[in-house]
N, C-alpha and C positions, 0 to 999 in steps of 0.2 A: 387628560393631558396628552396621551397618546393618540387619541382622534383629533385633538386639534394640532399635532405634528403631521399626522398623515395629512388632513385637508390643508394646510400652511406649503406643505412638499411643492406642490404645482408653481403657484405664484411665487416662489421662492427662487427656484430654477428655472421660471418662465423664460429669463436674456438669453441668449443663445451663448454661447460660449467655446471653450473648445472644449473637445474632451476629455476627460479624466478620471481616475481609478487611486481610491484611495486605502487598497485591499489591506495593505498593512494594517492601519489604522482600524476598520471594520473588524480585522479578524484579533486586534488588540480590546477591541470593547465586547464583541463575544465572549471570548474565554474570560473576561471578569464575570460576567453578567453568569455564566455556566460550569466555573470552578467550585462553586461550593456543590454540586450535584453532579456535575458529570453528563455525559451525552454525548451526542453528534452535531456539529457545526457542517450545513451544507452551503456551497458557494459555487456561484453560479458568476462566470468569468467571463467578458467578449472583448477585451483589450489589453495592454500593458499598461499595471499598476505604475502610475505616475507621482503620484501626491502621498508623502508620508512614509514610515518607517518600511524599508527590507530586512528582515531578521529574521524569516518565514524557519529555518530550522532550529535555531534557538528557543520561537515560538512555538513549535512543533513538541519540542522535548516540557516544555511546560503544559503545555495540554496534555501531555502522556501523563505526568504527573497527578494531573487531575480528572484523567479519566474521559479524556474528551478527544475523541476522533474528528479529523475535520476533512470531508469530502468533495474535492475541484471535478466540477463539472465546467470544461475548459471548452466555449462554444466561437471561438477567434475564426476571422475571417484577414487578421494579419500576424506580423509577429508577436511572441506574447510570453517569450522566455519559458517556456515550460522545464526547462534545464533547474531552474534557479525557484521558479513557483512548486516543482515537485515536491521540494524538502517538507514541504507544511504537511502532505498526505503522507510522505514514506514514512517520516519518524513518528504520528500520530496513530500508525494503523488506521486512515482513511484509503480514499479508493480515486483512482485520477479518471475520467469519461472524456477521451480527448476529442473531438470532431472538428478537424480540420477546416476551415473553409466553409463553413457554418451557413447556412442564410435557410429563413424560416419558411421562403415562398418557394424551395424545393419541397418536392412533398416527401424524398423517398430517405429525405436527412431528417425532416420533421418526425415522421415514421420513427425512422429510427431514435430518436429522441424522445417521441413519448414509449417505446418502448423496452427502451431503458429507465426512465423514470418508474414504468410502470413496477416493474420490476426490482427496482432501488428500495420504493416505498412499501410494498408489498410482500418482499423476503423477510425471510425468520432473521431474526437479529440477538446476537450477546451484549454484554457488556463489563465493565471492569475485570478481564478474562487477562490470565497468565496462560502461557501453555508450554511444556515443560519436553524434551526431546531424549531418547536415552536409549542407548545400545549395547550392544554386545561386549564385554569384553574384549580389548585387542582390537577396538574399532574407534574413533573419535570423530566428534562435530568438529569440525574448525573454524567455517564459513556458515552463514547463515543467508539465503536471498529472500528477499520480499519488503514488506510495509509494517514494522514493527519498530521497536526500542528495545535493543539488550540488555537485559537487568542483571545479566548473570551468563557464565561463560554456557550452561542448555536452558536458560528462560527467555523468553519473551514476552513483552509485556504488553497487551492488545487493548485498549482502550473499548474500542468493538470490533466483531467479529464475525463474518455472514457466511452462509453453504458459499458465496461467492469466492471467499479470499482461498491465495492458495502458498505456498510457501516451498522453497526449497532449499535443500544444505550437502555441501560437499562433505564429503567422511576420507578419513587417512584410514590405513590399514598398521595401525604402529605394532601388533606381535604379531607371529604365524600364528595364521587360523587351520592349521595342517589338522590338527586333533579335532577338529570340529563337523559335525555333520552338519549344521547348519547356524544361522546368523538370526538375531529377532534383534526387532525397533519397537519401540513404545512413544506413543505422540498422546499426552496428558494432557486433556484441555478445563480450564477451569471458572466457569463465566456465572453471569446473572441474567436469567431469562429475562424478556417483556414485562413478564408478571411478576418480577423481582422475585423467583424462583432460585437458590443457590446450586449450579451442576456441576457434574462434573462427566466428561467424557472421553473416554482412553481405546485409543485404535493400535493394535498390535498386529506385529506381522512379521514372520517367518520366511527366512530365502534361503534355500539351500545352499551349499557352496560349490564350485562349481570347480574343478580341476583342469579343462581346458578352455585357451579363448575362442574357440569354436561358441562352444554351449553358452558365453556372455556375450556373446556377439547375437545370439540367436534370442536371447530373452532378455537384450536390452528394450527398453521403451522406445524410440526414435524420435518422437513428435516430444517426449520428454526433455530429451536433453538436448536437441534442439532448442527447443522453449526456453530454456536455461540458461544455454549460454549464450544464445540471444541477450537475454536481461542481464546476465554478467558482462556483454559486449555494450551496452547499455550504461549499465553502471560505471566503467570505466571511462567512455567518453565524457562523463558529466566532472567528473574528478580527476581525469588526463587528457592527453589529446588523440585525436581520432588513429593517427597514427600508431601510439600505444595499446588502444584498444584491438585494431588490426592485428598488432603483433600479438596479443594475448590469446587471442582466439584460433590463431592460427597453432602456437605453441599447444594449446588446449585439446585442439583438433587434431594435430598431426604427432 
């Protein structure tokens, strides 16, 4: 039955037509087809979704629920809402591949495209993975950035998870850390290998405390938080307007 859908595909869509995307829908018969097991939904995008349901984060929160990551490989050569297509990756723990202005008979975009696939299909990969955040005393999560679903005020709830992904979170200082020689974090990850292997892996790390802004000045990251509030500057635009995000980052900065 399935071979005589693929060979029926041609003649069926032979009329010319105009074009159209019925992404909602497709990523609506997916997640039936891959909620009882779980997995990765990959989607491979070169227009704005026209035909059929937008609900893409409500969608996204039901695929967490069931274990299923779904990964926009976004190849547009026009508009294509990426604002509004993002929510399906952020809240699934999937990964966005956006390439602008796309076309296949550049070689040095092609290039780039197969070596990012190459690379997609060929990394180490988790899956049904929590992974758990936790600190010092007199120190707090409050903010979480990246591609995940919050199940709990320090869980995360990862559908899948690659050496690729990366994650970042603001902390408050709520007691003096004056009596302290130094500060440690704990990042608990808890996934299901390839080989339906059960892991678990815990990275801890140690920062001294530092008594002048000299010495945080000198051993901050810079490409770090950069990075950051870049994607905090980011996030804001998607959920306010460019105006407020301006003003956040500037406050953040100065």
């Amino acid at each position: 039955m399935v071979r005589e859908l693929i060979a029926a595909l041609p003649q069926r869509h032979a009329p010319p037509g105009p074009p159209a995307s019925a992404l909602g829908a497709a990523l609506q018969a997916a997640y039936k087809l891959m909620a009882p097991t779980g997995g990765r939904i990959t989607v491979f995008q070169t227009c704005l979704p026209t035909i059929g349901p937008d609900f893409y984060k409500r969608l996204a929160l039901d695929c967490s629920g069931a274990q299923i990551a779904v990964d926009l490989f976004l190849l547009s050569s026009q508009y294509c809402d990426l604002a509004t297509l993002s929510g399906i990756s952020k809240f699934s723990a999937g990964t966005i591949y956006h390439l602008p202005l796309f076309r296949a008979s550049r070689s040095w975009q092609s290039a780039q495209l197969t070596n990012t696939l190459t690379r997609y299909l060929t990394r180490k990969i988790g899956f049904e993975a929590v992974m758990r955040v936790r600190c010092t005393r007199g120190i707090a999560i409050h903010t979480f950035h990246g591609n995940f679903f919050v199940r709990s005020t320090d869980l995360l709830s990862l559908p899948n998870v690659s050496p690729d992904a990366g994650f970042g979170m603001q902390l408050a200082i709520e007691e003096s850390l004056s009596d302290l020689q130094q500060v440690c974090f704990q990042a608990a990850l808890l996934y299901t290998s390839s080989k339906g292997e059960r892991r678990i892996r815990v990275h801890t790390l140690a920062l001294p405390i530092a008594s002048t802004l000299t010495d945080v000045l000198h051993a901050a990251d810079q490409h770090c938080i950069i990075g950051l509030l870049s994607k905090m500057a980011v996030d804001r635009c998607a959920s306010a307007s460019m105006s407020e995000a301006k003003e956040a980052i500037i406050t953040v900065a100065v």
